[in-house]
Each structure stands twice: as C-alpha cells, then as structure tokens.
C-alpha positions as CSV (number, residue, x, y, z in Angstrom):
1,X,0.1,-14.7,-0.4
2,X,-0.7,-12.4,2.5
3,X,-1.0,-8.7,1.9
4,X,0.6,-6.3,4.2
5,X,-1.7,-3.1,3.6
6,X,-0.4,0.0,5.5
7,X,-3.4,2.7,6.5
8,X,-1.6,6.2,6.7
9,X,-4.1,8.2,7.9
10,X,-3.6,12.0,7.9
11,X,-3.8,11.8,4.4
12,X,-7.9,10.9,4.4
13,X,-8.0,13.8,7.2
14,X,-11.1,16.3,6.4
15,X,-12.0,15.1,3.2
16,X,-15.4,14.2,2.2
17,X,-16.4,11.1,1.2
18,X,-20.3,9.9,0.3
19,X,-20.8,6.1,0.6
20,X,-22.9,4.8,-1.3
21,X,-24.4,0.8,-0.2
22,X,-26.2,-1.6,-2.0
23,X,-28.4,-4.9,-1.5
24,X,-25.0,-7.0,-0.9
25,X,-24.2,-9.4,1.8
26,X,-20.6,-7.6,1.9
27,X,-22.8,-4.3,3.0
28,X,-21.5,-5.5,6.0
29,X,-18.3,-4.2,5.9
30,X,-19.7,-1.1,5.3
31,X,-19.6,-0.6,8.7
32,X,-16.2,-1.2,9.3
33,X,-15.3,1.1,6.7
34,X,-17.4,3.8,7.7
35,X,-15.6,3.6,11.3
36,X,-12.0,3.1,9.4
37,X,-12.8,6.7,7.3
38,X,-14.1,8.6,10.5
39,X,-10.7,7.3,12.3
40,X,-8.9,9.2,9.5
41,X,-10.6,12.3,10.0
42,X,-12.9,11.9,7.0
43,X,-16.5,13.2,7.1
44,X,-18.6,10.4,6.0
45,X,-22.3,10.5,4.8
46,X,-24.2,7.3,3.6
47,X,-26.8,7.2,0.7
48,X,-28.1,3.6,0.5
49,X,-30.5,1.7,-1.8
50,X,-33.7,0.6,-0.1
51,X,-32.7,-3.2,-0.7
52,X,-29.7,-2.7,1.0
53,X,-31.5,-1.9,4.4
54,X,-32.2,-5.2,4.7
55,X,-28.1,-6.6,4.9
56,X,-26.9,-3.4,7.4
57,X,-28.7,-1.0,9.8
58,X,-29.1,3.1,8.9
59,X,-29.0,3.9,12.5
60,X,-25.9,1.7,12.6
61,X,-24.6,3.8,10.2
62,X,-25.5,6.7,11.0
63,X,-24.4,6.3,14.3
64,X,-21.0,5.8,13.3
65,X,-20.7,8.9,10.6
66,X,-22.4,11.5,13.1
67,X,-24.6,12.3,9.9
68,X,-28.2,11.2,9.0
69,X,-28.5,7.7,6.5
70,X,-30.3,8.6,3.2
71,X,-32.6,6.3,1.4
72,X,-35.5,7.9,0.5
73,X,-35.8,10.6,-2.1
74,X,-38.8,11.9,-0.3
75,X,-39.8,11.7,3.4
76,X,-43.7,13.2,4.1
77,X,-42.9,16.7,3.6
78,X,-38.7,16.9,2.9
79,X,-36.5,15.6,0.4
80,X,-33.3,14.4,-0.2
81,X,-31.1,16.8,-2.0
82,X,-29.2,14.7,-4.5
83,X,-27.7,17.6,-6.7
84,X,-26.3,19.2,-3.4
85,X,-24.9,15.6,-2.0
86,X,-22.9,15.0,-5.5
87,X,-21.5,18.9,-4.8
88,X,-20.9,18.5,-1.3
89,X,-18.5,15.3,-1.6
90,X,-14.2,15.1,-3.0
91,X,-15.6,11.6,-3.7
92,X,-18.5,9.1,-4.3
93,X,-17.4,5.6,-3.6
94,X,-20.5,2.7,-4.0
95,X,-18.9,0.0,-1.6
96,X,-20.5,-2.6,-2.0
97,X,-21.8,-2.4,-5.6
98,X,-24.2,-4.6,-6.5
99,X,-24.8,-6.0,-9.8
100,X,-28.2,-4.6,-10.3
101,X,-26.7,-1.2,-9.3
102,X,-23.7,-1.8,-11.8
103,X,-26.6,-2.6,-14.3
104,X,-28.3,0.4,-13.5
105,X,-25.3,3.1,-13.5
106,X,-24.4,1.7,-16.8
107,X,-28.1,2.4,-18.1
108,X,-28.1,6.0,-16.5
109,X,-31.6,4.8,-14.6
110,X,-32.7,6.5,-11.9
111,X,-35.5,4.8,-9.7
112,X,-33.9,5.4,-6.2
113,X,-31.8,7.9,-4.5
114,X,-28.5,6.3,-5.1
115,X,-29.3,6.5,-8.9
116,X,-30.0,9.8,-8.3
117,X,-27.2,11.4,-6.6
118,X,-24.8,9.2,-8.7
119,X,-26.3,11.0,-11.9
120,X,-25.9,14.3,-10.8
121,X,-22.8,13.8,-9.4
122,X,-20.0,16.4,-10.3
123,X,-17.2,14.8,-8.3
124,X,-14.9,11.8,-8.6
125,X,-17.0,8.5,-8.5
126,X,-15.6,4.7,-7.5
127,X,-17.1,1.4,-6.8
128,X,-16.3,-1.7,-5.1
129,X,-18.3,-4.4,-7.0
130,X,-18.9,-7.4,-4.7
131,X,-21.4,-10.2,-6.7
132,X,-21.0,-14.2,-6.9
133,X,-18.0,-15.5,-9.5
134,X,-20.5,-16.3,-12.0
135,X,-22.2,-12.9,-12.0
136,X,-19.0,-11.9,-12.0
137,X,-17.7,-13.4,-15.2
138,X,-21.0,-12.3,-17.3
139,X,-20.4,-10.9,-20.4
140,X,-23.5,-8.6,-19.4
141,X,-21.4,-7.6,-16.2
142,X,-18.3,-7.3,-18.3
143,X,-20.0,-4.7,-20.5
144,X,-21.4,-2.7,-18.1
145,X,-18.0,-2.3,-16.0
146,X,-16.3,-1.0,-19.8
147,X,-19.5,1.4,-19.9
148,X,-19.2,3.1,-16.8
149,X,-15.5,3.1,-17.1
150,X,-15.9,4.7,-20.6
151,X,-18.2,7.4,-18.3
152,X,-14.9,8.0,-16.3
153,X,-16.0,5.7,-13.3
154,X,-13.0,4.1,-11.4
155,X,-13.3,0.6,-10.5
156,X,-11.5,-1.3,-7.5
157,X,-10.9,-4.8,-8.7
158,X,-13.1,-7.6,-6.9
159,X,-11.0,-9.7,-5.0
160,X,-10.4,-13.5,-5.2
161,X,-12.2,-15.6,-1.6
162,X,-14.6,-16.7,-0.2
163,X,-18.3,-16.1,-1.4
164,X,-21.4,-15.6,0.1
165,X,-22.4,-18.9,-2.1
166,X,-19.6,-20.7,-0.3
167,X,-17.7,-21.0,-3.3
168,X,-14.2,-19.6,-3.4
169,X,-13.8,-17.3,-6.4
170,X,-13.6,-14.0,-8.0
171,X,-16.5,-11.0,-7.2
172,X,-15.3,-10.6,-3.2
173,X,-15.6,-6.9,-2.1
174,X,-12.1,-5.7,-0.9
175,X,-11.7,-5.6,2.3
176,X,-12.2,-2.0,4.2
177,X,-8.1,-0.9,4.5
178,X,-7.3,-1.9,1.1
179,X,-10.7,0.5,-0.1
180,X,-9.4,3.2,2.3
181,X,-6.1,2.8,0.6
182,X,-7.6,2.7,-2.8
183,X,-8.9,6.2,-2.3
184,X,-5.8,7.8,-1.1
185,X,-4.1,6.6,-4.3
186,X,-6.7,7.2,-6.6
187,X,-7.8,11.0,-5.3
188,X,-5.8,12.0,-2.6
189,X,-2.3,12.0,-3.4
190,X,-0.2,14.8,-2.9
191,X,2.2,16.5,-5.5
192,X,5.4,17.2,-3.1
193,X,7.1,14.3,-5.3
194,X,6.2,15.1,-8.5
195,X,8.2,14.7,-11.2
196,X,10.5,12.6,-8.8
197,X,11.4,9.0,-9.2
198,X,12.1,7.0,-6.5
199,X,14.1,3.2,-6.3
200,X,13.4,1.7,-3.0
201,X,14.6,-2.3,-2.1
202,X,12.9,-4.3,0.5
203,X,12.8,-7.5,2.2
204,X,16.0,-10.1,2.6
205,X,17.6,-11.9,-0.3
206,X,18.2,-15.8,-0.1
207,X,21.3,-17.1,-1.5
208,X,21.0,-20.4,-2.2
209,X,23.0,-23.3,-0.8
210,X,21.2,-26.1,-3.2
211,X,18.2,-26.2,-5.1
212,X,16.0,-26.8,-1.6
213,X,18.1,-24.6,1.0
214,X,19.2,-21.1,1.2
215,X,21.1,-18.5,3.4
216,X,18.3,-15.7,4.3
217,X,17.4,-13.3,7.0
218,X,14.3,-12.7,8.9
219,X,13.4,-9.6,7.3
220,X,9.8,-9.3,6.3
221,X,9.9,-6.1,4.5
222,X,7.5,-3.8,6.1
223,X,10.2,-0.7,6.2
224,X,10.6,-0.8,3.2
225,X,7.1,-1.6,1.6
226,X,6.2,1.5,3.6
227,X,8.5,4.0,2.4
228,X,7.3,3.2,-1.4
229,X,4.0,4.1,-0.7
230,X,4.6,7.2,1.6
231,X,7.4,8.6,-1.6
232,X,4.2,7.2,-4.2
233,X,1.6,8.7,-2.1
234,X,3.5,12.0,-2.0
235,X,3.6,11.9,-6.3
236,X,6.6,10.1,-6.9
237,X,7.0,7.4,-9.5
238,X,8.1,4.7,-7.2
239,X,10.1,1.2,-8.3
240,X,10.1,-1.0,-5.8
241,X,13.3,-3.8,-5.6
242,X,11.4,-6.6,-3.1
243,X,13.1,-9.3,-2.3
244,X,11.6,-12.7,-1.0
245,X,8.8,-12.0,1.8
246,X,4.9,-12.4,1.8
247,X,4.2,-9.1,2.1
248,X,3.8,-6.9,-0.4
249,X,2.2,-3.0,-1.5
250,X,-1.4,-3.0,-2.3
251,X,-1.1,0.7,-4.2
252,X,-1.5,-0.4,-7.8
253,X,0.4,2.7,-9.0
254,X,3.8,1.4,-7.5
255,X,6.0,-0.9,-9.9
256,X,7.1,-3.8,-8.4
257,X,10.3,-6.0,-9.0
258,X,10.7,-9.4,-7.0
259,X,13.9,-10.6,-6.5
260,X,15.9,-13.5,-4.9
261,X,19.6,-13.3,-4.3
262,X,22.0,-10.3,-3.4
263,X,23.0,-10.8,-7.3
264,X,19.7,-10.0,-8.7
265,X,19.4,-7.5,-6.3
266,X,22.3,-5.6,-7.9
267,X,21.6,-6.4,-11.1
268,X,18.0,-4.8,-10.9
269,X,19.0,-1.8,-8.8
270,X,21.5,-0.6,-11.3
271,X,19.5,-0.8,-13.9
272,X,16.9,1.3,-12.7
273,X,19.5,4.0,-12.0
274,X,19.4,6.1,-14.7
275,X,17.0,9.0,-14.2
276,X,16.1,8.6,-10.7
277,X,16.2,11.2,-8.1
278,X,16.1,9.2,-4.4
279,X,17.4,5.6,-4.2
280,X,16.5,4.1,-0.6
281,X,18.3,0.9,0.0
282,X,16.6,-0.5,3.0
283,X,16.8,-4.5,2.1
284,X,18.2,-6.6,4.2
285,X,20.8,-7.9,1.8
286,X,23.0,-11.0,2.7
287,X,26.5,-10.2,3.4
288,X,27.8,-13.7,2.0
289,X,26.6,-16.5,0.1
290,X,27.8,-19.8,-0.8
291,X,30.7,-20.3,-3.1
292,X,29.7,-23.0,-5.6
293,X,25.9,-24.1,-4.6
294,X,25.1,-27.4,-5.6
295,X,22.8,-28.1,-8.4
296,X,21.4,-31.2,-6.8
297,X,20.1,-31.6,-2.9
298,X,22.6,-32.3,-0.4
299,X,21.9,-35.5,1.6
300,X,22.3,-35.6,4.9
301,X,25.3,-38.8,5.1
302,X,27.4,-36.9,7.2
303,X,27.2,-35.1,11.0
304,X,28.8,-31.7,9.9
305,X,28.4,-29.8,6.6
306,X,31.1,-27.1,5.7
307,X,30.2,-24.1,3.8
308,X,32.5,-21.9,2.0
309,X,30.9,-18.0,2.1
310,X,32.2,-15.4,-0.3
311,X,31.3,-11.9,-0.2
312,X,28.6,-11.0,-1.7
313,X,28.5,-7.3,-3.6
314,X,27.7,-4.4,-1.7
315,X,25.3,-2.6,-3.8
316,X,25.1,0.2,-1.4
317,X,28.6,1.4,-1.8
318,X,28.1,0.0,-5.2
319,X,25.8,3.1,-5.5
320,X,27.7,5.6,-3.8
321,X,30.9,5.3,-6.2
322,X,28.3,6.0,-9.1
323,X,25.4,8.4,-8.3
324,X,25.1,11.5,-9.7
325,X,25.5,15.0,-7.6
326,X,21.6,15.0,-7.7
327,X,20.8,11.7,-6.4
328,X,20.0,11.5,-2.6
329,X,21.4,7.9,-1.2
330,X,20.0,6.5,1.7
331,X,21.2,3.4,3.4
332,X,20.2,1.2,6.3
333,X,22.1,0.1,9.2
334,X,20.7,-2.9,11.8
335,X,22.9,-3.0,14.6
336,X,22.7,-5.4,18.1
337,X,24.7,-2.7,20.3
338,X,23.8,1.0,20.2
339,X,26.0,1.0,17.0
340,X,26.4,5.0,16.2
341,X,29.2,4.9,15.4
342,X,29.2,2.4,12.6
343,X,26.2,4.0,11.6
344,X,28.6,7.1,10.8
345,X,30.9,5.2,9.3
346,X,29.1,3.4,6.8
347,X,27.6,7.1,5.9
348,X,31.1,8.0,4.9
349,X,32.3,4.5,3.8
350,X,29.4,3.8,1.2
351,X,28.9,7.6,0.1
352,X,25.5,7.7,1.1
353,X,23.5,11.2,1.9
354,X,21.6,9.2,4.7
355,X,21.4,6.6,7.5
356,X,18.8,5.2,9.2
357,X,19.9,3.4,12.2
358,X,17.7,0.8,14.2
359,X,18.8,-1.4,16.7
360,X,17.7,-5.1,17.7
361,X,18.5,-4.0,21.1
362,X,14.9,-1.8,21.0
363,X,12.2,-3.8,22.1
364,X,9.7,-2.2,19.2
365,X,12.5,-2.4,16.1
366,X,13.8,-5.0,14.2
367,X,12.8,-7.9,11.7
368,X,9.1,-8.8,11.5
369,X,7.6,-5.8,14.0
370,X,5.2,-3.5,12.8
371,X,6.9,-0.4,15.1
372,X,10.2,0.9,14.6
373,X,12.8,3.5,16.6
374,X,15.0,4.9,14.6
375,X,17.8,7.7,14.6
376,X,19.0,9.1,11.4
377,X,22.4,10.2,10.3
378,X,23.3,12.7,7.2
379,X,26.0,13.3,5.3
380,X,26.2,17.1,6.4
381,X,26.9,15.8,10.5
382,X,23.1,16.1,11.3
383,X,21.6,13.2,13.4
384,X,18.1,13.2,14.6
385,X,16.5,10.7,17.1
386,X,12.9,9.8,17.0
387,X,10.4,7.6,19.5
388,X,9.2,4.4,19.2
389,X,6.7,4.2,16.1
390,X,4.8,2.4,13.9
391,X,6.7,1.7,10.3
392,X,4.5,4.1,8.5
393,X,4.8,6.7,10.7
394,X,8.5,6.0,10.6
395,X,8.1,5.9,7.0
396,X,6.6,9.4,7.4
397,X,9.7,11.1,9.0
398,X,12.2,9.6,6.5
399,X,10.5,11.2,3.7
400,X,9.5,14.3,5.5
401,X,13.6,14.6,5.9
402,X,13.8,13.5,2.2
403,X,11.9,16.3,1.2
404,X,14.4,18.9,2.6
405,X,17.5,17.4,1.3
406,X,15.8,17.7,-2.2
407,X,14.9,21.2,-1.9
C-alpha cells in the first residue's frame, strides 16, 4: 500500500535538531534528511560515529547544515563539547542507528563521541534503527530496544523493504519525510487543539454492484488525510473515517477507521459523535448505490445492463439535524461550474457551520492532485477565497479558520 506522507513544514521552523549517524549503509539518507530539516527552517548539527565516515562524507554534511561535522572527541589541541551539544538541541535523533550503537546506548558505554553526547544528553532523544531482518529479530536486539525505551528513548519503527543484503524484510530505516514527520508528532506539536476531538472522513466510498464491481469516485483522499494531521498536529485527538484509497496518514497518534460503502460510512461517523468538538466531512461519498446488488458475478450474456440507483443517506445533513450548539460542521462541495451558489445552499440545506468549495473547473483542484483552490463559505455570510495551493497548505487555512470559529 503506498503511503501518502505530507511534510508541513513551518512546524520544524527554528528548532534544533542534533543528528546523530552511524556505520549503516542507510547513512545515506542522512543526507537527504539533513537537506529535508534545513528546508524547514531547522538548525541541524551532525555528530557521527567514526565507522560511519566510511558510508557518507562530513564535508557533505556539513556542507548541507552550514555547521561543522563532529566525530572526534578531541582534535590536537580542541575538543568536542558533548555536555553543551546535548544542551544546545529540542532534540537528539540517531538516524540511522546501528545495531552496535543500539547495543551500546543500552549498555550506557561511551567509547566515541556519539556515546558521549547521547549520555549527557538532557533533551528529548529518538532513533531510527536500520539493521538486516535477522539482526533485527534478535532477542539481544529485542532487549536492548525495551532497555533504552525503559530509559525514556523513543523509537521510530523499522520499516518493511528492501535490504542492503538484498533480502526484503523488516530493519529498513524510514525514509527521510516520514522521520521528519515522526518528529513533528513526537516533539513538536502544538497545543491550540487541546482538549479538542476532531472526526474527519476521507476518500470515496464504493457501493457495490456484485461481489467483483462497484460504483466509486476518483477521490484519493489527500484533503482529507491532510486536514487530520494539521487538527492532530495542532493537539487534537483526531478519528479519521477513510474510505477506500491507497493513501493513508503516517502520524501514528491519529486513529484510523477504513471504510467501504456510504452505509458504513454513516454508521461509523455517528458513532463517533458523542463528545466531539469539529466534524469535517470532506469524503467523497456516493450519492446512489445499487438497489439489490447481486451476491454472485454478473456475466456478461447481454449488450446493455440496467441498474436501479437508490439514494444513498446523506450523512452530512444527517449531521446537521443532530449536532450539538458546540459542534462546528464542515462540509465539502465539488462542483464542475463556478457553483457558489450551491455551495451556499448546501450551507443552509445541511446545517453545516462551513463550506469548502473547489471546483473541477480549476486546473490545480480536484480528485487525485496534490494542489488545491478553494473558497470557503460560513454559516454567519462570511466567504473567503484563497490561491492555488498545495493540500496541506490548504489544510492549513481551514484549520487556521477552525480555530476562530471555536474561540
């Protein structure tokens, strides 16, 4: 299943992140992330294991942070200042850990300046393990990832691929968004949501026609996906209703409900009602759906095929006839025509506190796209327009409008 991770990057801006790199072939994408942090605004420096000079360049890196690569603890008449680099950072991520490093954190050794620094350490510390399956699976390895845990260590989950051994397994380094993204959710989120829960659906629903054939939409998702994690990256507990599509949210924190039909839709969205605070219906949810699907395939013996379509339930409006006076509602509406004015229609029609309004006739909106143009309609008669954007940006302005409804 492909992995749609979004990279919203304002939130990485000015922190301080030391990297730490070990004797790993995945050391090199290092690099990349390195490049990936500075793009966000991050300041980056690098403390690597002697070993790992051998899979990645210092002067690469250090060309890419702006700050000097440290290795050595001592350098003819300086030295390193481990106690200062552990106070100087918001976090110290090891990407890629090695097992010999994992060994060694576990032991509290300290034979290099990576040791060192992580020791006297007195901010948040992660790691990216990236070995073969096998070293992977050790009981030894096993023990010493529940030791530095128990030390209060987080630990990004290897990743399932291809291997430096050529085998395809378990012990792959994660690549550099999804680390990027693992740090905004593990250190870096915000606390403008807290105490808020959130219901957001995504995707298109297939209703099915017989067991082999359906009725769907090309929707992929993306909106949606991206407004969960801007409301969960702003400290809201975030349920996310996603219907059928590869895509999916790589923020671990976010709880996830897949879905088929409009029916299950309904069914699931209602019964995460109770006690939330902003529902955000931005599925694509299918209008009609076969009357009486058939259990078994329908052969092809004849030229047409006749459908009968009922309606299928609205769970939008569904919503609006039940929310609570503190629940903020907010619908989607896709149009092919510049389509304000249904837009304001179904604002008033389904009782919603909020449209958002994209048209297929815009270039960079629609199914599939990664960009977006939207204009947004509220219940008090406010409608604002916004450029061309990418989703999470888009997904930036909805909840940035979210947030002053609430308050």
């Amino acid at each position: 299943m492909a992995v749609v991770c979004y990279f919203y990057m304002s939130m990485l801006k000015g922190k301080k992140i030391l990297l730490g790199i070990t004797a790993s072939i995945a050391a090199y994408k290092s690099i990349l992330l390195v490049r990936l942090l500075i793009k966000a605004g991050a300041e980056v420096k690098v403390v690597m294991t002697p070993a790992s000079k051998e899979f990645v360049a210092p002067l690469t890196l250090s060309t890419l942070s702006k700050n000097p690569v440290l290795y050595n603890i001592s350098d003819e008449d300086t030295w390193a200042n481990h106690v200062m680099l552990g106070r100087w950072a918001d976090v110290m991520l090891i990407a890629p850990c090695s097992a010999n490093t994992l060994a060694k954190m576990a032991k509290g050794l300290c034979d290099n300046l990576l040791q060192a620094v992580y020791l006297s350490a007195t901010c948040p510390v992660a790691i990216c393990p990236a070995m073969d399956e096998d070293m992977w699976h050790h009981p030894a390895t096993k023990r010493n990832l529940e030791v530095i845990q128990s030390d209060g260590v987080k630990v990004m989950p290897a990743e399932f691929g291809e291997l430096a051994s050529g085998l395809i397994g378990e012990g792959r380094m994660p690549e550099p968004e999804s680390i990027a993204r693992y740090l905004q959710e593990q250190f870096f989120r915000t606390k403008e949501l807290e105490g808020k829960k959130a219901v957001v659906t995504a995707g298109p629903t297939y209703e099915a026609i017989d067991p082999v054939r359906f009725i769907g939409n090309h929707s992929s998702g993306k909106m949606g996906i991206a407004i969960a994690e801007e409301l969960y990256l702003r400290g809201a507990a975030v349920e996310l209703v996603l219907g059928p599509t590869e895509n999916t949210t790589t923020l671990l924190g976010i709880s996830v409900t897949k879905v088929k039909s409009a029916s299950d839709m309904h069914t699931t969205v209602l019964g995460k009602l109770p006690g939330t605070d902003v529902i955000i219906m931005s599925a694509a949810v299918a209008d009609y759906a076969p009357a009486s699907p058939s259990k078994e395939k329908i052969k092809k013996n004849e030229d047409t095929l006749t459908l009968n379509l009922v309606k299928t339930t609205d769970i939008l409006k569904t919503v609006g006839a039940i929310k609570k006076g503190h629940q903020l509602l907010v619908g989607f509406a896709l149009e092919t025509n510049e389509g304000h004015e249904a837009a304001r229609d179904k604002l008033k029609a389904k009782n919603a506190d909020m449209i958002v309004l994209n048209s297929l006739l815009d270039p960079g909106a629609g199914f599939g796209k990664d960009t977006n143009k939207i204009t947004i309609f509220t219940k008090d008669g406010g409608e604002l327009s916004f450029l061309e954007k990418s989703k999470i940006a888009v997904a930036t302005d909805i909840v940035d409008l979210i947030l002053t409804k609430l308050k």
